[in-house]
Biopython code that builds the backbone (N, CA, C, O; Angstrom):
import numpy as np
from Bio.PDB.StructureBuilder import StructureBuilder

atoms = [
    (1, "UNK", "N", (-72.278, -0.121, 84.525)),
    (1, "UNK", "CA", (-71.205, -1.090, 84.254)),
    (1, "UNK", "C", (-71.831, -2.436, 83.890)),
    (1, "UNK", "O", (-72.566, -2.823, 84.799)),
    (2, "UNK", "N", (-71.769, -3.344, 82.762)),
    (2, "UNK", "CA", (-71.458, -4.135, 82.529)),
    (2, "UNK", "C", (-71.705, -5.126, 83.452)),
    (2, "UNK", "O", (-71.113, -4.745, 84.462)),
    (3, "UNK", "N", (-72.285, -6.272, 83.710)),
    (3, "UNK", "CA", (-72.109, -7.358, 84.717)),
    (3, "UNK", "C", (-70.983, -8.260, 84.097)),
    (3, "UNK", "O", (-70.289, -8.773, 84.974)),
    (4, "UNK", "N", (-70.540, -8.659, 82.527)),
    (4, "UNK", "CA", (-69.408, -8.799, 82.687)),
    (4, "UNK", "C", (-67.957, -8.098, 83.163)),
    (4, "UNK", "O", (-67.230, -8.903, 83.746)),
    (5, "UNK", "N", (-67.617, -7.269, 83.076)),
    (5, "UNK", "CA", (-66.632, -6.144, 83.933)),
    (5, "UNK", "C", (-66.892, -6.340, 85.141)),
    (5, "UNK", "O", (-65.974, -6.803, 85.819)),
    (6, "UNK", "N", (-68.228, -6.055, 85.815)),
    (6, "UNK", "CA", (-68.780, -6.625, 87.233)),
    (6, "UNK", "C", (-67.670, -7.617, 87.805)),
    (6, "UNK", "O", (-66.741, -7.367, 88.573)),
    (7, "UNK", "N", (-68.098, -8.996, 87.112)),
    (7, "UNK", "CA", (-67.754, -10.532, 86.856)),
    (7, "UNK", "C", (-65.969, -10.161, 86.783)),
    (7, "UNK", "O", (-65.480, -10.349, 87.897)),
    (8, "UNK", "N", (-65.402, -9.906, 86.224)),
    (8, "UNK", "CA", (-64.356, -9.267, 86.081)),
    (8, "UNK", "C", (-63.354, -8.618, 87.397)),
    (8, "UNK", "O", (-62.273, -8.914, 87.905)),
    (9, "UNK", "N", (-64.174, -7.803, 87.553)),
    (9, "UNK", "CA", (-63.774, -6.759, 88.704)),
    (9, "UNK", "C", (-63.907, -7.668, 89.811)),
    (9, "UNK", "O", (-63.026, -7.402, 90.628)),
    (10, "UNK", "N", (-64.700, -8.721, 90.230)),
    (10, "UNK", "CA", (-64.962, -10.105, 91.003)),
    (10, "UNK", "C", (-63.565, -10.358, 91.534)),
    (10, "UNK", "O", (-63.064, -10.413, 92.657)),
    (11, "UNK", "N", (-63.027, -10.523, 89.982)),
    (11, "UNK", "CA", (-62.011, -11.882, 90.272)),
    (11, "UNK", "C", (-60.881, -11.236, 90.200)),
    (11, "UNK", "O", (-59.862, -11.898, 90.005)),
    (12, "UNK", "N", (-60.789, -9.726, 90.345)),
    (12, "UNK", "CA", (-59.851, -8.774, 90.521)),
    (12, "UNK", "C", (-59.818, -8.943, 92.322)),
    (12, "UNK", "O", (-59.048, -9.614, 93.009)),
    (13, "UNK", "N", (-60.455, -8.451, 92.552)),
    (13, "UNK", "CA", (-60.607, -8.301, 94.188)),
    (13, "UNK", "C", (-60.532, -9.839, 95.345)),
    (13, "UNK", "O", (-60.382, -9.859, 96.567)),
    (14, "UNK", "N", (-60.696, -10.946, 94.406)),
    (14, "UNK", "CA", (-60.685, -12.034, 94.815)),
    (14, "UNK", "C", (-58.960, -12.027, 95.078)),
    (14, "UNK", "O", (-58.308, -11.904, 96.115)),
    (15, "UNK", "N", (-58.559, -12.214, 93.671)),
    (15, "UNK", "CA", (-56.774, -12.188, 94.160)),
    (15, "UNK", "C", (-56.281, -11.130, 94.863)),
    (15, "UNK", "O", (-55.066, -11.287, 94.984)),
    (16, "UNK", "N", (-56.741, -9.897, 95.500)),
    (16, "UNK", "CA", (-56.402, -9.161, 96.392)),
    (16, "UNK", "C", (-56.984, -9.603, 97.497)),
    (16, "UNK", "O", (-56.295, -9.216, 98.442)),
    (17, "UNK", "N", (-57.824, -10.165, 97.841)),
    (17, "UNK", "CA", (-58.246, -11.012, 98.878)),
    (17, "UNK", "C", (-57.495, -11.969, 99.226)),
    (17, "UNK", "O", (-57.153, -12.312, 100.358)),
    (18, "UNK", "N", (-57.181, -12.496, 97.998)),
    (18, "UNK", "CA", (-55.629, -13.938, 98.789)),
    (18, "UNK", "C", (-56.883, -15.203, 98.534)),
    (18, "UNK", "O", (-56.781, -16.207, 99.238)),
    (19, "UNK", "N", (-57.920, -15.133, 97.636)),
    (19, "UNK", "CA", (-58.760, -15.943, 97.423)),
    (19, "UNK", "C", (-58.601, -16.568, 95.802)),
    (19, "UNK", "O", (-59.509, -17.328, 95.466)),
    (20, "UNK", "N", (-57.910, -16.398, 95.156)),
    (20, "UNK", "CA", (-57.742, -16.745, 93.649)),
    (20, "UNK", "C", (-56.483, -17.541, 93.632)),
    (20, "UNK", "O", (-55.461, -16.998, 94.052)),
    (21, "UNK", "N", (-56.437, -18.867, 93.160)),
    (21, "UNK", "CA", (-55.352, -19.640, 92.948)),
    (21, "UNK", "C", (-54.918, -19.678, 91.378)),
    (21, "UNK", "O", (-55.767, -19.975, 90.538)),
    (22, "UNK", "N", (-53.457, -19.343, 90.960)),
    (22, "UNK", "CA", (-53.918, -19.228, 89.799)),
    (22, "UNK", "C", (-52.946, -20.480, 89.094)),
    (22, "UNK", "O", (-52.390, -21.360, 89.752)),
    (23, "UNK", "N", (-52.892, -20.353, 87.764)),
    (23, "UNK", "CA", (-51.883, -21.261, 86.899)),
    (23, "UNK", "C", (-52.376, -22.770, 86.585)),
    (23, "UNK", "O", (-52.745, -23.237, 87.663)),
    (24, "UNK", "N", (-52.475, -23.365, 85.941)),
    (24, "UNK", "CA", (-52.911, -24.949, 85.398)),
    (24, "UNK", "C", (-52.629, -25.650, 86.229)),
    (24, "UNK", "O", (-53.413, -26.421, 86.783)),
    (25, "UNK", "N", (-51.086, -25.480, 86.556)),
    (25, "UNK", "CA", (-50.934, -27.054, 87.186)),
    (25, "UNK", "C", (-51.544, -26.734, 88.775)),
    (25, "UNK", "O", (-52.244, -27.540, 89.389)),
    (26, "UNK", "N", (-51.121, -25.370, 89.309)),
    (26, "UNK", "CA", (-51.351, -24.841, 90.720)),
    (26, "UNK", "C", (-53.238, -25.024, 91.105)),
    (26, "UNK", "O", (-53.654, -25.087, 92.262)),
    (27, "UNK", "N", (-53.698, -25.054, 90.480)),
    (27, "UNK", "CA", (-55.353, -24.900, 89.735)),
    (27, "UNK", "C", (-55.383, -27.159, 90.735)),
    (27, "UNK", "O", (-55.576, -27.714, 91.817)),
    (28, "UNK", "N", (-55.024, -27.472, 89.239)),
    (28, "UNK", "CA", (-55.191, -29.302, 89.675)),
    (28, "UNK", "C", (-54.947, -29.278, 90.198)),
    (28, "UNK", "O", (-55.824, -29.014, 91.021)),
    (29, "UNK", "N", (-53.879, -29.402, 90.704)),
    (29, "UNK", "CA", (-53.264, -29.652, 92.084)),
    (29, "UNK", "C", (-54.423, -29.699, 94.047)),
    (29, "UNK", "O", (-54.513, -30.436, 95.028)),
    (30, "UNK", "N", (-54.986, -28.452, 93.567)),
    (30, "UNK", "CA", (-55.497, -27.697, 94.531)),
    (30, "UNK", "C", (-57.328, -28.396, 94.247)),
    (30, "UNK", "O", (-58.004, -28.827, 95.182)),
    (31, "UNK", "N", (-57.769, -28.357, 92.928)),
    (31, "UNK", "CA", (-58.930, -28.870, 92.873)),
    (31, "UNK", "C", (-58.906, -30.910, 93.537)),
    (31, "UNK", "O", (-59.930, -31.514, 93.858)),
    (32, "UNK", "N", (-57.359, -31.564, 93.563)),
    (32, "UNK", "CA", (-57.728, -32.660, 93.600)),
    (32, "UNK", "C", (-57.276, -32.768, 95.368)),
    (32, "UNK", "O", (-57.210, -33.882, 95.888)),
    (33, "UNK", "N", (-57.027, -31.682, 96.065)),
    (33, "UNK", "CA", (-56.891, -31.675, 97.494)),
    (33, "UNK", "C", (-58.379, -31.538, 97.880)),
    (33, "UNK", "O", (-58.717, -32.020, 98.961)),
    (34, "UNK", "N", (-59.427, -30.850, 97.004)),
    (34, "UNK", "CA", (-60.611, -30.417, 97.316)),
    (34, "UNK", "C", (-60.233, -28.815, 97.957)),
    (34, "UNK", "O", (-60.744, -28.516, 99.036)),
    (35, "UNK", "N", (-59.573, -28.086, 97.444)),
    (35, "UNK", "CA", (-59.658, -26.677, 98.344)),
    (35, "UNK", "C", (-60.683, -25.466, 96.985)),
    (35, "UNK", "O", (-60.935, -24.275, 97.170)),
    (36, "UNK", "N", (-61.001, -26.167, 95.939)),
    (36, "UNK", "CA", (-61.354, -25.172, 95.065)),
    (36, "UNK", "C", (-62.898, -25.622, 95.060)),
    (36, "UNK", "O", (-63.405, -26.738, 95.177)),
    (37, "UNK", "N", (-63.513, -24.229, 94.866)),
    (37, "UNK", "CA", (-64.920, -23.909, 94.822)),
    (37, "UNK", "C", (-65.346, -23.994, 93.300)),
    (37, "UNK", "O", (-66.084, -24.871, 92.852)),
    (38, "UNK", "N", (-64.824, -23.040, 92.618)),
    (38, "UNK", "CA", (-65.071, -23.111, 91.147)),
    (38, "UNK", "C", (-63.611, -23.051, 90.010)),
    (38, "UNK", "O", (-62.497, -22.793, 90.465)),
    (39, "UNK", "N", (-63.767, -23.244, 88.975)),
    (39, "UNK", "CA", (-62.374, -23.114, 87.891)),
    (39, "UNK", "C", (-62.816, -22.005, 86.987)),
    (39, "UNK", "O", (-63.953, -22.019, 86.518)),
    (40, "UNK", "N", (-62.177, -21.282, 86.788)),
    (40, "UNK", "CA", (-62.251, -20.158, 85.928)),
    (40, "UNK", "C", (-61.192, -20.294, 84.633)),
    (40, "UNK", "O", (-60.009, -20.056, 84.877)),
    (41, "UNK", "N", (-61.506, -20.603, 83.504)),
    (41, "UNK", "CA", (-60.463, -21.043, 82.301)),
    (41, "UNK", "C", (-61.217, -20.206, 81.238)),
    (41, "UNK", "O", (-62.379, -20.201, 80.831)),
    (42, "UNK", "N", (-60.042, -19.463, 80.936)),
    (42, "UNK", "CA", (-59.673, -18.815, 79.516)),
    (42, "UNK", "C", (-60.947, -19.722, 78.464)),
    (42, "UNK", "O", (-61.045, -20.949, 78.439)),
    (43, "UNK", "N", (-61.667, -18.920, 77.806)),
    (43, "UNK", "CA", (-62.880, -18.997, 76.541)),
    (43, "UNK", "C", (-61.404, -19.716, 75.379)),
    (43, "UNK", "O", (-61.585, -20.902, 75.103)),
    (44, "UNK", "N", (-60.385, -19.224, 74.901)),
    (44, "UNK", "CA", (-59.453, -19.019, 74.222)),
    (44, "UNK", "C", (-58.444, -20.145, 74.539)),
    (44, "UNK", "O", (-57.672, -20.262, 73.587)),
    (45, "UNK", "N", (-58.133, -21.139, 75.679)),
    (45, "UNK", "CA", (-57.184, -21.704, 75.857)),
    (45, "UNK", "C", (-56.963, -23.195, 75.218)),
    (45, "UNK", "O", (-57.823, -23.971, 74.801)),
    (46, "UNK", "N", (-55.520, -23.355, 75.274)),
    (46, "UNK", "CA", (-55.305, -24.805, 73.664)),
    (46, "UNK", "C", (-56.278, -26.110, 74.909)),
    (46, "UNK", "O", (-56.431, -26.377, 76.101)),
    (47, "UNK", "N", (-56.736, -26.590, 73.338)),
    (47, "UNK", "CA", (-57.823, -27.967, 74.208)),
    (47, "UNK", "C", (-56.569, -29.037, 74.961)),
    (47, "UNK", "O", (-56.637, -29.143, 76.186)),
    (48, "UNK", "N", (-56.311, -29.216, 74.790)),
    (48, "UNK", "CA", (-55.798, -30.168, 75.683)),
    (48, "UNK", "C", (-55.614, -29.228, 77.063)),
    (48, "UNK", "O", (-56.749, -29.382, 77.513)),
    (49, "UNK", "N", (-55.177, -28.662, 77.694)),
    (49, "UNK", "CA", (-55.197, -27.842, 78.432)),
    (49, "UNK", "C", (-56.551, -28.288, 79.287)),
    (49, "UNK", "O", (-56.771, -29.075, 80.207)),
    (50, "UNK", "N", (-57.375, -27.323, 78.457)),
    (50, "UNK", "CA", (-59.006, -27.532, 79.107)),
    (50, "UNK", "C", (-59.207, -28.820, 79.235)),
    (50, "UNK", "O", (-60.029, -29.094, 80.110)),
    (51, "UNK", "N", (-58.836, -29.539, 78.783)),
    (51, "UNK", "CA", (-59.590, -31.666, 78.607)),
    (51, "UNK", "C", (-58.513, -31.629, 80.260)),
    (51, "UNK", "O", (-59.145, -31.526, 81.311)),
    (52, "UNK", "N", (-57.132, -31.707, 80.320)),
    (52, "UNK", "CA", (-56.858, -31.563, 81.213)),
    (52, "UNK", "C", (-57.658, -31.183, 82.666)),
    (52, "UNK", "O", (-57.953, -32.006, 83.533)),
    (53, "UNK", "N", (-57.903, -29.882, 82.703)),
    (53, "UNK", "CA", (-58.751, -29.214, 83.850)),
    (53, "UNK", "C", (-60.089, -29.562, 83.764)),
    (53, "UNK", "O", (-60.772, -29.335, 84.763)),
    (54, "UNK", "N", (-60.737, -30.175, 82.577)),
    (54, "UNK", "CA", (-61.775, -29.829, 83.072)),
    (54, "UNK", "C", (-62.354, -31.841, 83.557)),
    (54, "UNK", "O", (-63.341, -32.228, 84.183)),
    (55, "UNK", "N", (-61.241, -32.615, 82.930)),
    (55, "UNK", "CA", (-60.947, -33.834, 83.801)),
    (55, "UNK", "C", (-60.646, -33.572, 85.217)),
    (55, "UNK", "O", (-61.154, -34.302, 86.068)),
    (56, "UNK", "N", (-60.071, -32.854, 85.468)),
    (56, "UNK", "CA", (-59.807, -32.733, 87.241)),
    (56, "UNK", "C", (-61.148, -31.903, 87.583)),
    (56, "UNK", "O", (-61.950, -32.531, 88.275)),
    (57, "UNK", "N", (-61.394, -31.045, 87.340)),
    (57, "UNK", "CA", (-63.024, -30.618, 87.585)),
    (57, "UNK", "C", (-63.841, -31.022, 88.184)),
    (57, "UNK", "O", (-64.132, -30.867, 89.370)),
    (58, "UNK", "N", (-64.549, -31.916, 86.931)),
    (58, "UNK", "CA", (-65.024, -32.766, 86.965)),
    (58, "UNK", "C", (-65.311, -34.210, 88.034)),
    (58, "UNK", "O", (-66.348, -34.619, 88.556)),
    (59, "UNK", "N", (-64.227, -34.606, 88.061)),
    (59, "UNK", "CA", (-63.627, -36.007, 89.109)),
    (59, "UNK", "C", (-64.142, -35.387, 90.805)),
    (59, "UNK", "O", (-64.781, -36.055, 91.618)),
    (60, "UNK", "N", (-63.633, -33.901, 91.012)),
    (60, "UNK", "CA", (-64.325, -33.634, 92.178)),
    (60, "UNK", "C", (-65.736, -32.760, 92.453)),
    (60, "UNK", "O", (-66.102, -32.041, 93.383)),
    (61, "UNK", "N", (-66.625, -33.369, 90.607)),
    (61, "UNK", "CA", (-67.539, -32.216, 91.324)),
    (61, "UNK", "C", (-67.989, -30.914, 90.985)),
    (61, "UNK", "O", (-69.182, -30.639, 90.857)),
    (62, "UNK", "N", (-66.520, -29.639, 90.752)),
    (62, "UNK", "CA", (-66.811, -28.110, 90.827)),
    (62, "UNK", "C", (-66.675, -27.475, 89.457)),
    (62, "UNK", "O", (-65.771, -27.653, 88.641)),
    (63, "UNK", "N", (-67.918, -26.576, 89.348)),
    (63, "UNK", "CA", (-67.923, -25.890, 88.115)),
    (63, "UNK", "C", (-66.910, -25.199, 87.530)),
    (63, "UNK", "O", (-65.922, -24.738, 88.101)),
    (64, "UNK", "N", (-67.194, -25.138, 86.327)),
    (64, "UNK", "CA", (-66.452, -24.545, 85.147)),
    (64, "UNK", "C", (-66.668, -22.923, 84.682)),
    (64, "UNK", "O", (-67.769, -22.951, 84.131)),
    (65, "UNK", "N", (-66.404, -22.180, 84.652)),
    (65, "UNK", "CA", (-66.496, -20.943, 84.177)),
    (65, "UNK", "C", (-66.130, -20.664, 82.973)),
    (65, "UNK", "O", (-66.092, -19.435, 83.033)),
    (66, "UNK", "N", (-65.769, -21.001, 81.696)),
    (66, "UNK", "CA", (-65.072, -20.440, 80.700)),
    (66, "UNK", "C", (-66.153, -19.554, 79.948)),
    (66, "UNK", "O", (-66.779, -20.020, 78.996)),
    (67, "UNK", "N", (-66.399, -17.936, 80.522)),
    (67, "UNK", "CA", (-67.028, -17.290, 79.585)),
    (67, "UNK", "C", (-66.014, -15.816, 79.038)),
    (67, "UNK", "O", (-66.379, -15.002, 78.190)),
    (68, "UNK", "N", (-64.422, -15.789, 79.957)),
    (68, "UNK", "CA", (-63.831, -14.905, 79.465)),
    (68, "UNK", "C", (-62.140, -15.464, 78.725)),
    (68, "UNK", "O", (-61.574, -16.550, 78.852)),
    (69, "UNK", "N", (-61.793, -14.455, 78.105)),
    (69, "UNK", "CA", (-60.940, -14.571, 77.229)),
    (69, "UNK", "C", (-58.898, -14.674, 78.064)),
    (69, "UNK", "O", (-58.437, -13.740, 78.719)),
    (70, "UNK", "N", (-58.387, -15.515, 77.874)),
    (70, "UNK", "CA", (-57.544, -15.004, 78.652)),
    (70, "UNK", "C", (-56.648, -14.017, 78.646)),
    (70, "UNK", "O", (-55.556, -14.087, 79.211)),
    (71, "UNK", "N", (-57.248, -12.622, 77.725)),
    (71, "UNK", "CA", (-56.252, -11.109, 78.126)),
    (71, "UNK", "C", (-57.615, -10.785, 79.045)),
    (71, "UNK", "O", (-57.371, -10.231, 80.117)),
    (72, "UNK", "N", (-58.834, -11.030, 78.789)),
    (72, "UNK", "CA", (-59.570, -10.738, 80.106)),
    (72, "UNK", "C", (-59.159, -11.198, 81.515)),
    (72, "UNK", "O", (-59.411, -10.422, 82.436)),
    (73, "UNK", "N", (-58.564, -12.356, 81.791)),
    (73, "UNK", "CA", (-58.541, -12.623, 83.051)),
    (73, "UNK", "C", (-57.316, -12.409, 83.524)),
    (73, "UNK", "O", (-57.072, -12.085, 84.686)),
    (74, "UNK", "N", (-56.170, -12.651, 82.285)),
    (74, "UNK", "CA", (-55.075, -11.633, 82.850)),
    (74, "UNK", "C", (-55.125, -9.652, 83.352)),
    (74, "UNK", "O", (-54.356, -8.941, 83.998)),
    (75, "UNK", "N", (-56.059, -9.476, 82.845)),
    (75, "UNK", "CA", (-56.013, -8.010, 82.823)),
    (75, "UNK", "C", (-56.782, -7.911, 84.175)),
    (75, "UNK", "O", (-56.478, -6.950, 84.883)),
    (76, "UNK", "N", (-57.496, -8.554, 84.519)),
    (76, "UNK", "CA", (-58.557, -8.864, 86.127)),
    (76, "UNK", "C", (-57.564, -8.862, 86.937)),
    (76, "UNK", "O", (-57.399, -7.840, 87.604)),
    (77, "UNK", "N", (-56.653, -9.971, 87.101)),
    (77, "UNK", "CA", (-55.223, -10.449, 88.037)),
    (77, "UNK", "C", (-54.280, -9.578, 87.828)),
    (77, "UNK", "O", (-53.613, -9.513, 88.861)),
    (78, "UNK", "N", (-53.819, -8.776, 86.917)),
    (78, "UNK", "CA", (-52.661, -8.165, 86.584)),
    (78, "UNK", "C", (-51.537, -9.562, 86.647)),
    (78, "UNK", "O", (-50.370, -9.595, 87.038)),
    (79, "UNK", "N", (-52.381, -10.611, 86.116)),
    (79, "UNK", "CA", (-50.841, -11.802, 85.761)),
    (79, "UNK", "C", (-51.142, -12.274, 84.485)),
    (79, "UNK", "O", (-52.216, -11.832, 84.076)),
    (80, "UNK", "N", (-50.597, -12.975, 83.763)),
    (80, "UNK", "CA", (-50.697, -13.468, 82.703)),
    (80, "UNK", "C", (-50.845, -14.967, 82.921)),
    (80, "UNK", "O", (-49.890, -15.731, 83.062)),
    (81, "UNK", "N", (-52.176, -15.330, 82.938)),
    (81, "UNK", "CA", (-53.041, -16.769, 83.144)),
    (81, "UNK", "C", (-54.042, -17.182, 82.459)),
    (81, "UNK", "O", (-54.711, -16.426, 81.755)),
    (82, "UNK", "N", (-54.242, -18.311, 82.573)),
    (82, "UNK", "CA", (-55.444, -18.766, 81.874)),
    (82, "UNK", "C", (-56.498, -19.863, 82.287)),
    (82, "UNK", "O", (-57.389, -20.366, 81.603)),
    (83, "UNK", "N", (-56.061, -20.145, 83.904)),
    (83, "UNK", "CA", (-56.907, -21.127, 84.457)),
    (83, "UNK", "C", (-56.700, -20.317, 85.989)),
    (83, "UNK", "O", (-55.614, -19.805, 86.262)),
    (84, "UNK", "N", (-57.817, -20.268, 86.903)),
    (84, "UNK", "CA", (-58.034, -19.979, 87.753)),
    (84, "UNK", "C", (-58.785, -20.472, 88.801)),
    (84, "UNK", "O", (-59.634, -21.178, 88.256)),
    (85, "UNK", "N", (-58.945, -20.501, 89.923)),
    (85, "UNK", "CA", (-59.504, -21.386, 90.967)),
    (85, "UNK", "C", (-60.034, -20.760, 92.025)),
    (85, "UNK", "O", (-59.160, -20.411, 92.819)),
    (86, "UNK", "N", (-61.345, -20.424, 92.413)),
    (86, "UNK", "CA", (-61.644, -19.717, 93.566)),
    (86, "UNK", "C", (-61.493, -20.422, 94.614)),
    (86, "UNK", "O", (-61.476, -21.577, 94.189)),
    (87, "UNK", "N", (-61.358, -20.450, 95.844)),
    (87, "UNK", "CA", (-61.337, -20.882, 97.384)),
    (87, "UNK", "C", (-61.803, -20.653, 98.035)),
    (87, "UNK", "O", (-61.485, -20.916, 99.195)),
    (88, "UNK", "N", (-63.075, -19.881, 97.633)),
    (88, "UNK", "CA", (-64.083, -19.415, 98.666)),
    (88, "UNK", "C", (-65.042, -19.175, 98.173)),
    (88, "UNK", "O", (-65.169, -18.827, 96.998)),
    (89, "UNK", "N", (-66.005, -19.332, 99.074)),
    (89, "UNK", "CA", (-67.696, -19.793, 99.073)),
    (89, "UNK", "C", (-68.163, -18.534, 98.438)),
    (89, "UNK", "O", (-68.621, -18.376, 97.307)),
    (90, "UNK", "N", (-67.919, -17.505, 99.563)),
    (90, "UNK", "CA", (-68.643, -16.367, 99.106)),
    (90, "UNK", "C", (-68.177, -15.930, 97.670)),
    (90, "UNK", "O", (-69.138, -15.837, 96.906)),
    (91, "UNK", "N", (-67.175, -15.688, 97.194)),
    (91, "UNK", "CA", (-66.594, -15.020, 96.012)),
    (91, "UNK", "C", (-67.416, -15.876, 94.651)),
    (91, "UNK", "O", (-67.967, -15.384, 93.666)),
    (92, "UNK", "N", (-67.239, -17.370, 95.058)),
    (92, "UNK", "CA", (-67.747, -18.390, 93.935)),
    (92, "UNK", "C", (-69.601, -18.087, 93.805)),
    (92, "UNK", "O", (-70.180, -18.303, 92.740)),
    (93, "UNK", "N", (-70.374, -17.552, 95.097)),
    (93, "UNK", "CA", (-71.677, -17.579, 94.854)),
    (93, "UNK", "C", (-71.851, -15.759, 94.519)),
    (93, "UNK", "O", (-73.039, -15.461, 94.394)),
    (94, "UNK", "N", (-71.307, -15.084, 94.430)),
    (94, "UNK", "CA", (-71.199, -14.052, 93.802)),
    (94, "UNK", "C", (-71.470, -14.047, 92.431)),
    (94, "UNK", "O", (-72.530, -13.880, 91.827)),
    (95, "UNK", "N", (-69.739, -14.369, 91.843)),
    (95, "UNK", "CA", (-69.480, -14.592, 90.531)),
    (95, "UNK", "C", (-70.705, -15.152, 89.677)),
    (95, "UNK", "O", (-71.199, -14.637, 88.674)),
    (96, "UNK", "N", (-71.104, -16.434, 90.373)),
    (96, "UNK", "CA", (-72.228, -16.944, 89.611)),
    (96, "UNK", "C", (-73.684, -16.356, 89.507)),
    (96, "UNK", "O", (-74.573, -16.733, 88.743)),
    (97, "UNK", "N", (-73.734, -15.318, 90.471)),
    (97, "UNK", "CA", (-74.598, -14.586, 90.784)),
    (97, "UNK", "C", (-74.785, -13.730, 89.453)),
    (97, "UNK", "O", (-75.711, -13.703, 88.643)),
    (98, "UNK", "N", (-73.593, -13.051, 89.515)),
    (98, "UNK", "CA", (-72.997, -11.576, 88.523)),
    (98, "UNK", "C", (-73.418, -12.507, 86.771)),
    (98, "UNK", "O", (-74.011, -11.819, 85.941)),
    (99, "UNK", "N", (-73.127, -13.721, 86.458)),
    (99, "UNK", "CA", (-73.079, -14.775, 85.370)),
    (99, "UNK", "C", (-74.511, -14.873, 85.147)),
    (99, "UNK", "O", (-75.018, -14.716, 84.036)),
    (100, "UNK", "N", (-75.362, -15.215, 86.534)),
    (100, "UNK", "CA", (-76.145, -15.406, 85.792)),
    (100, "UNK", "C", (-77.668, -14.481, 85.957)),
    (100, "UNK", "O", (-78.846, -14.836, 85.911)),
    (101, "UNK", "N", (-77.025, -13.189, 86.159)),
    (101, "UNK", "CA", (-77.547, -12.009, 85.868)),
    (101, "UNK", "C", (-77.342, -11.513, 84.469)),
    (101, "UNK", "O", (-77.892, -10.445, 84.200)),
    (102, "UNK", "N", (-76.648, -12.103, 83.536)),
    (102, "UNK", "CA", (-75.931, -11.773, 82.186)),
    (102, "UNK", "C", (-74.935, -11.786, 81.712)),
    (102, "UNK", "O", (-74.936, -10.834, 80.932)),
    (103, "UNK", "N", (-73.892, -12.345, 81.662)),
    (103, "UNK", "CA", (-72.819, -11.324, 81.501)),
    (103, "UNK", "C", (-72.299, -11.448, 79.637)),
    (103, "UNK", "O", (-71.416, -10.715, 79.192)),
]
sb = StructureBuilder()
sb.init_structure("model")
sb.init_model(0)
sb.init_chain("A")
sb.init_seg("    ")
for serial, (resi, resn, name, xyz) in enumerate(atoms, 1):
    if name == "N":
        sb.init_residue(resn, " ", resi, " ")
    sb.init_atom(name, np.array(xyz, "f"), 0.0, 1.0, " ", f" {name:<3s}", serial, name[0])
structure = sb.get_structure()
């Protein structure tokens, strides 16, 4: 398998964990409380959007992920999204693990 699918399958099991925050505004919101580890945004999503998130990002700090597409990360979640937010340590040093093994 793939370490992207890997990467993928990650952030599948993350939102069955109750560890994936998802949606733009739900995303800021949550990165400017400080509860988010990393942002996961759609390769594909309209720029303002991203200038958006990746201004709140940024301001506290936590990395950016945009290396998948958003029918990839909808198809991971079974939701239809395009910005995502981990909340936990372990899942976020994984992912980056799985990333930067290749993906």
């Amino acid at each position: 398998m793939q370490n992207s699918q890997k990467a993928i399958n990650l952030l599948g099991l993350a939102q069955r964990a109750g560890k994936l925050i998802t949606g733009t505004e739900t995303v800021i919101t949550e990165l400017n409380k400080g509860k988010i580890q990393a942002v996961i945004m759609a390769s594909d999503i309209q720029s303002n959007t991203a200038e958006k998130v990746d201004r709140a990002a940024r301001k506290v700090n936590v990395p950016i992920i945009n290396l998948f597409t958003a029918d990839e990360l909808s198809h991971a979640i079974s939701k239809k999204r395009k910005v995502l937010g981990l909340i936990d340590v372990g899942f976020t040093k994984a992912l980056i693990k799985k990333i930067n093994e290749g993906v």
